[in-house]
C-alpha positions in Angstrom: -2.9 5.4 23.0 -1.6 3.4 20.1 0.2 0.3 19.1 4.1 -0.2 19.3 5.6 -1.6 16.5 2.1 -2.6 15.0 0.9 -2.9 11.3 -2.7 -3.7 10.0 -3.3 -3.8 6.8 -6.8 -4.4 5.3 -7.4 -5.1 1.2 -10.0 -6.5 -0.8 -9.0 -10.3 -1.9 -9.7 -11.9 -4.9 -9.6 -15.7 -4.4 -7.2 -17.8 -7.4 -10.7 -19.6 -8.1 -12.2 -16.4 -9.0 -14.9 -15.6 -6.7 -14.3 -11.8 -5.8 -15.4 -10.1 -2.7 -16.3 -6.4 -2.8 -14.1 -5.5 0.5 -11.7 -7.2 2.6 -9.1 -7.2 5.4 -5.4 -8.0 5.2 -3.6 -8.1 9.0 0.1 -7.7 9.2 0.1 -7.8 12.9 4.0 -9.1 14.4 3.5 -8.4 17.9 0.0 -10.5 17.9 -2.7 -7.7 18.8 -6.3 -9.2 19.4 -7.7 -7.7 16.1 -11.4 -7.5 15.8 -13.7 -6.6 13.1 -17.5 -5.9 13.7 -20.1 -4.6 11.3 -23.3 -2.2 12.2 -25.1 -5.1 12.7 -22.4 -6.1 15.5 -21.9 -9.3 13.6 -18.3 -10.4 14.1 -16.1 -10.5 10.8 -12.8 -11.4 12.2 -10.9 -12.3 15.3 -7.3 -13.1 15.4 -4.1 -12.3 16.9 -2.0 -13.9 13.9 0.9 -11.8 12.8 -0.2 -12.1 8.8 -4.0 -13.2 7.7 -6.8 -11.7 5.9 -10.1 -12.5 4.7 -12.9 -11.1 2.4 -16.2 -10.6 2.4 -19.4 -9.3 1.1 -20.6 -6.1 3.0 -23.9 -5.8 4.7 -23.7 -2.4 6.3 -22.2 0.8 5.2 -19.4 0.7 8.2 -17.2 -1.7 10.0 -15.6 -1.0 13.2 -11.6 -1.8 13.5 -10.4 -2.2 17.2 -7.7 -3.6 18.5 -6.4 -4.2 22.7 -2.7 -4.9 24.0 -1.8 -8.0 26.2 -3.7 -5.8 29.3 -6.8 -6.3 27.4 -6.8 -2.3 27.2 -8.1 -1.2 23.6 -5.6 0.8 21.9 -7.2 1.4 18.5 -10.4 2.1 17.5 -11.9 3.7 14.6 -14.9 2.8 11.5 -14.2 2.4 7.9 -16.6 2.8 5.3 -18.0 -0.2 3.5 -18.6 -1.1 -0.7 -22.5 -1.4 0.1 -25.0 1.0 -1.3 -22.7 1.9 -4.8 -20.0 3.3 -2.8 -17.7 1.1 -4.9 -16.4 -1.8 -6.5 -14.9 -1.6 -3.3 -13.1 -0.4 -0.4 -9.5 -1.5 0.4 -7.2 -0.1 3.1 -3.9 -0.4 4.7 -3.4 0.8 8.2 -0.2 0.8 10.1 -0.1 1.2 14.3 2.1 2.1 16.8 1.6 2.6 20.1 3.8 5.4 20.6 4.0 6.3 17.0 0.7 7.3 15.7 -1.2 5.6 13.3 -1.4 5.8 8.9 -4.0 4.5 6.5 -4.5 4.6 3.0 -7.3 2.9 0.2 -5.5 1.4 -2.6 -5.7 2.6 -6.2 -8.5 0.4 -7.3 -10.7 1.4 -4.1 -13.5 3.9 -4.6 -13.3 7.9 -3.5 -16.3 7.8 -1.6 -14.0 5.0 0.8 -12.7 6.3 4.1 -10.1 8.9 3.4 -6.9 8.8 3.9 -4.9 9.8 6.8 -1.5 9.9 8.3 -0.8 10.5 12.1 2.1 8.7 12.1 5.3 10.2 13.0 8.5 7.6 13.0 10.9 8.1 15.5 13.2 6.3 13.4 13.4 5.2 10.0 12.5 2.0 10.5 11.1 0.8 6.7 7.4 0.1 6.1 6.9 -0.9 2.2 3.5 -0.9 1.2 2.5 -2.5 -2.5 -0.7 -1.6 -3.9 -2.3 -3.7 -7.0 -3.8 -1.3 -9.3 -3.7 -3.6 -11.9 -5.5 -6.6 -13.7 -2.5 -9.4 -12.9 -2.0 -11.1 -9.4 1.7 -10.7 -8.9 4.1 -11.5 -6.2 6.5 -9.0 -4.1 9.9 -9.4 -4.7 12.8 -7.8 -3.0 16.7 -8.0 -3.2 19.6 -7.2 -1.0 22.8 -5.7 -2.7 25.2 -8.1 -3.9 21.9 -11.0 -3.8 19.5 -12.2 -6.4 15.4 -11.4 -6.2 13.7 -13.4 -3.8 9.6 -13.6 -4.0 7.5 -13.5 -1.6 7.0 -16.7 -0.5 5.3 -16.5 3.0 2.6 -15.0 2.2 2.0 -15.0 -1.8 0.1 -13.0 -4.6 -1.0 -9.4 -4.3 -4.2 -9.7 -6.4 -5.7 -7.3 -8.0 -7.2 -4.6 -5.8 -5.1 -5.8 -2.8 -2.6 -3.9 -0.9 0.1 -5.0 1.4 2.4 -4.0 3.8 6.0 -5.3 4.9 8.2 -4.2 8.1 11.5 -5.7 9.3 9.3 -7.6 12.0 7.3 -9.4 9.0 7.4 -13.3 9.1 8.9 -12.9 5.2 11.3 -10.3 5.9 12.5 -11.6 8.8 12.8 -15.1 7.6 16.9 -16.1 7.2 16.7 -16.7 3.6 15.6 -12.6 3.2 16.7 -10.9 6.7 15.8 -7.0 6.0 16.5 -4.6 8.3 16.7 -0.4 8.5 20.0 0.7 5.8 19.7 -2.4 4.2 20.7 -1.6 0.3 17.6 -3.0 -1.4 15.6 -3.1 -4.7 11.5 -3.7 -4.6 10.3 -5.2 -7.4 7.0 -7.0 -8.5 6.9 -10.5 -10.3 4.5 -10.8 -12.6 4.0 -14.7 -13.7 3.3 -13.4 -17.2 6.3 -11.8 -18.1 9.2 -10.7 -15.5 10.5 -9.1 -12.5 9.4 -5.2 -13.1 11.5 -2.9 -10.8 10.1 -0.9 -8.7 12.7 1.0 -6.8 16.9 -0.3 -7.1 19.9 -0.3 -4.5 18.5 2.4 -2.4 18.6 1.9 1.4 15.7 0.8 3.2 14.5 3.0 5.3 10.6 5.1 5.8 7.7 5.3 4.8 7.0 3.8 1.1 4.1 2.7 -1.0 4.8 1.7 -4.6 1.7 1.1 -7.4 1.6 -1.4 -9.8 -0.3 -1.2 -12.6 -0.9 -1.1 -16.2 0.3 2.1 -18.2 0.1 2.3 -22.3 -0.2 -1.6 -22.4 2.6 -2.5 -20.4 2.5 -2.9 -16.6 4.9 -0.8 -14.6 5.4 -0.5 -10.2 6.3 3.1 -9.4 6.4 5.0 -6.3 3.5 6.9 -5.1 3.9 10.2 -3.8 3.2 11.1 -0.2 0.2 12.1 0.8 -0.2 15.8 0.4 3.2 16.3 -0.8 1.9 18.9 -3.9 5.4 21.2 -3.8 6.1 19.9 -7.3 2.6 20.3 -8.8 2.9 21.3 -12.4 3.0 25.2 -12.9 1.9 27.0 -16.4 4.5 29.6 -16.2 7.6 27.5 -15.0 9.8 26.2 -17.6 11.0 22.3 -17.4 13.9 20.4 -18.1 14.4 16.7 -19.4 14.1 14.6 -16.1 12.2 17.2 -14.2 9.4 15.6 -12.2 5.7 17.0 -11.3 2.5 16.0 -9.8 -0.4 16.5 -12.6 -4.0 15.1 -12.4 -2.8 12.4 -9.8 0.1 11.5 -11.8 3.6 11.9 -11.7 5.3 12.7 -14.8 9.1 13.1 -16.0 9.5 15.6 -18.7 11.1 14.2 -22.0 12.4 16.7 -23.2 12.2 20.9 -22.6 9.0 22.2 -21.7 7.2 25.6 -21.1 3.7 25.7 -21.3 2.2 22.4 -22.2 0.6 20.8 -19.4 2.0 16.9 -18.8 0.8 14.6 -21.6 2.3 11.3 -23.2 4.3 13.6 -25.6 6.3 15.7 -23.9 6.2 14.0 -20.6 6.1 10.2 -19.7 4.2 8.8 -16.6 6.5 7.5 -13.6 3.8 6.9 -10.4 0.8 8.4 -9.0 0.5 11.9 -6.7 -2.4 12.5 -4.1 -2.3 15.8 -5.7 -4.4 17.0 -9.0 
């Protein structure tokens, strides 16, 4: 039994002052779940029903346990992530979206290591409800920004940075989406973009109706720092092919990166030449 309408997200923080935990948790939780957090040692990491916390901290055993119960007190969710400790790191970072009658979804951002727990998605939408998930691959904090049509940017300004290594999660139920200066909901024509305080609003997605299943990566590519969208897990029908000839604007998975040819290509696997980088691909 799962969640209705639930999303959890978990991410390594990085404090403004600088002190840097190796894992850490990041709750988007709207319909106020009793969230709990225990380690092998059954010491108690967290506790809370708030809609949108999160905390970090240093790992003392190689697993945590995630559970969560429903107003009954009934436990809906339970399942063990693997820990930073013992060099399985610099650390481990996940999001993970709930539903009771929807299945469940989690994912380690970019910066977390492979020997993390896996990724997995058992979710399966009955609608198309939108679930945006920004992931901080790179070496600036920066804040998420969206836009409606006809409206100008507005930053997030609930609840703040994404720092690097961090990963967040918005739905239509989200204390900043659903505040009355920002008001998203399903079809809504919107752009995603990240501001970075060192430069500018980079776009990540523009004018295209909100709706699914997204996660878009921001991070730094041939010095300048870019937000693209990541492919879906396991999605590997446009991996890049030897004996297939491309066109300009073509797109293909390659290595774990998504690349747009440049220009005509037969042949010559995806490189900055003849191809340019545009997101990252769960496939190699």
């Amino acid at each position: 039994m799962f969640f209705k309408n639930r999303l959890i997200m978990l991410g390594a923080m990085v404090s403004l002052s600088g002190a840097v935990f190796a894992d850490g948790f990041n709750f988007n939780n709207p319909d106020g779940l009793t969230v709990d957090v225990v380690d092998e040692n059954n010491t108690s990491l967290y506790h809370s029903m708030a809609s949108m916390d999160g905390f970090g901290w240093t790992p003392q055993t190689d697993y945590v346990t995630v559970t969560a119960k429903n107003a009954d007190n009934s436990e809906v969710f339970r399942k063990d992530f693997r820990t930073s400790l013992h060099g399985n790191g610099p650390m481990c970072n996940y999001t993970l979206l709930l539903s009771e009658y929807e299945g469940y979804k989690h994912e380690m951002s970019s910066l977390s290591s492979r020997g993390c727990t896996s990724d997995e998605d058992n979710y399966h939408p009955n609608t198309g409800v939108p679930k945006y998930t920004l992931d901080n691959a790179s070496d600036h904090v920066f804040n998420p920004s969206f836009r409606k049509e006809g409206e100008e940017f507005a930053a997030d300004s609930v609840h703040g940075w994404v720092r690097p290594g961090e990963i967040r999660t918005y739905t239509p139920d989200d204390a900043y989406w659903s505040s009355p200066s920002v008001n998203i909901h399903e079809g809504d024509i919107l752009s995603t973009a990240a501001y970075d305080p060192y430069s500018s609003y980079i776009i990540c997605e523009d004018n295209t109706p909100a709706m699914g299943t997204k996660t878009f990566v921001y991070r730094k590519v041939d010095g300048e720092y870019t937000c693209t969208l990541k492919a879906a897990t396991g999605a590997c029908e446009n991996a890049w092919n030897n004996s297939q000839l491309y066109r300009k604007g073509d797109i293909v998975s390659y290595q774990g990166i998504l690349w747009e040819a440049r220009f005509v290509s037969y042949g010559f696997p995806p490189s900055n030449w003849l191809w340019k980088e545009v997101g990252t691909s769960e496939c190699n």
